[in-house]
C-alpha positions as CSV (number, residue, x, y, z in Angstrom):
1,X,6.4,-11.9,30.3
2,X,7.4,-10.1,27.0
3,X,7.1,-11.1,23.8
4,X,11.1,-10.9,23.9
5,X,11.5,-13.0,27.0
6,X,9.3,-15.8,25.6
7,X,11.1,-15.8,22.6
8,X,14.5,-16.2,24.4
9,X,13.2,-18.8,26.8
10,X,12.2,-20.9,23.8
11,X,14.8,-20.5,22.0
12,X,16.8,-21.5,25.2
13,X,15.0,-24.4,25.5
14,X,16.2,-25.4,21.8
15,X,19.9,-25.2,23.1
16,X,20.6,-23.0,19.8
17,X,22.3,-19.7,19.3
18,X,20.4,-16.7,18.2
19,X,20.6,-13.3,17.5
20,X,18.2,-10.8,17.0
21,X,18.7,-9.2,13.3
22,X,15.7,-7.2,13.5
23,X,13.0,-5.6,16.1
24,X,10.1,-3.6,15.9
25,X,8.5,-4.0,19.7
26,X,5.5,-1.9,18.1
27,X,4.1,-4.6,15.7
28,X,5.6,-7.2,17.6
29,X,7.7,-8.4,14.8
30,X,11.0,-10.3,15.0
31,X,13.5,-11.4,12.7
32,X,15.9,-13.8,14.2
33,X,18.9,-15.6,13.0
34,X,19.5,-19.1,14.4
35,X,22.5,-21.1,14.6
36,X,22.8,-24.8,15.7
37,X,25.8,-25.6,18.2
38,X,28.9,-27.4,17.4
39,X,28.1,-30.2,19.5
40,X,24.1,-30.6,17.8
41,X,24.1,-33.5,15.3
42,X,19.9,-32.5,14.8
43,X,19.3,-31.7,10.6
44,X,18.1,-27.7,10.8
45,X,14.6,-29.2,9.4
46,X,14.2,-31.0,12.7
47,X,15.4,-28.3,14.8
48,X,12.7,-26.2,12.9
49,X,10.0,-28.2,13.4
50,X,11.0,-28.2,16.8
51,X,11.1,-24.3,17.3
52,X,8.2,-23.8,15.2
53,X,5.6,-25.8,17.6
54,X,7.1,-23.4,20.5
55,X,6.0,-20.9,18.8
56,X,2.7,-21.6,17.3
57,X,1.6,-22.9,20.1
58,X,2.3,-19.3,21.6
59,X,0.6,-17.9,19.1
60,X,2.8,-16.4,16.7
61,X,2.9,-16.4,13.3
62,X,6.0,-18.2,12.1
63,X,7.8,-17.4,8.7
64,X,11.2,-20.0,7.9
65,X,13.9,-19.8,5.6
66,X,16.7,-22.6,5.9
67,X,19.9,-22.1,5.5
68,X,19.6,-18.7,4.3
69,X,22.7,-16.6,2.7
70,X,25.0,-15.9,5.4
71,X,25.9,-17.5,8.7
72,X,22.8,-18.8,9.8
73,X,21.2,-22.5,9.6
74,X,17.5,-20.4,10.0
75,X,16.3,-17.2,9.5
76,X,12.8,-16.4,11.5
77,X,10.5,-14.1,10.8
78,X,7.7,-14.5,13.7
79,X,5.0,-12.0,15.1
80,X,3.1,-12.4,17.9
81,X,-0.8,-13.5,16.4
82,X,-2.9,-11.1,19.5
83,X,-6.1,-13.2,18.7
């Protein structure tokens, strides 16, 4: 599995939109933009804390910024820890 399809299938698993804003496959860095759905009563803290476990316990490297300027509820900056 890629790093990309493990991030989608936990995102998935959140139940919250997400886009990509930015890539580089060669450090294995990723900036995503994430967006609760209408129907989601969760606070973005909770959904982070949530997300972040996913990820740390897939060993990236996890960078948050809540309710960042723009559209977003969360703003991710993660890379994939190879250790």
């Amino acid at each position: 599995m890629t790093e990309r399809q493990l991030i989608q299938e936990i995102l998935n698993s959140e139940a919250v939109e997400y886009s990509f804003e930015n890539v580089d496959e060669d450090s294995k860095e990723y900036t995503l933009l994430l967006t609760r759905q209408d129907q989601d009563v969760r606070e973005v803290a909770t959904i982070n804390n949530e997300i972040k476990k996913y990820f740390e316990s897939a060993n990236f490297d996890y960078q948050e910024e809540l309710n960042p300027d723009g559209d977003a509820d969360i703003r991710l900056v993660i890379k994939r820890n190879d250790q």
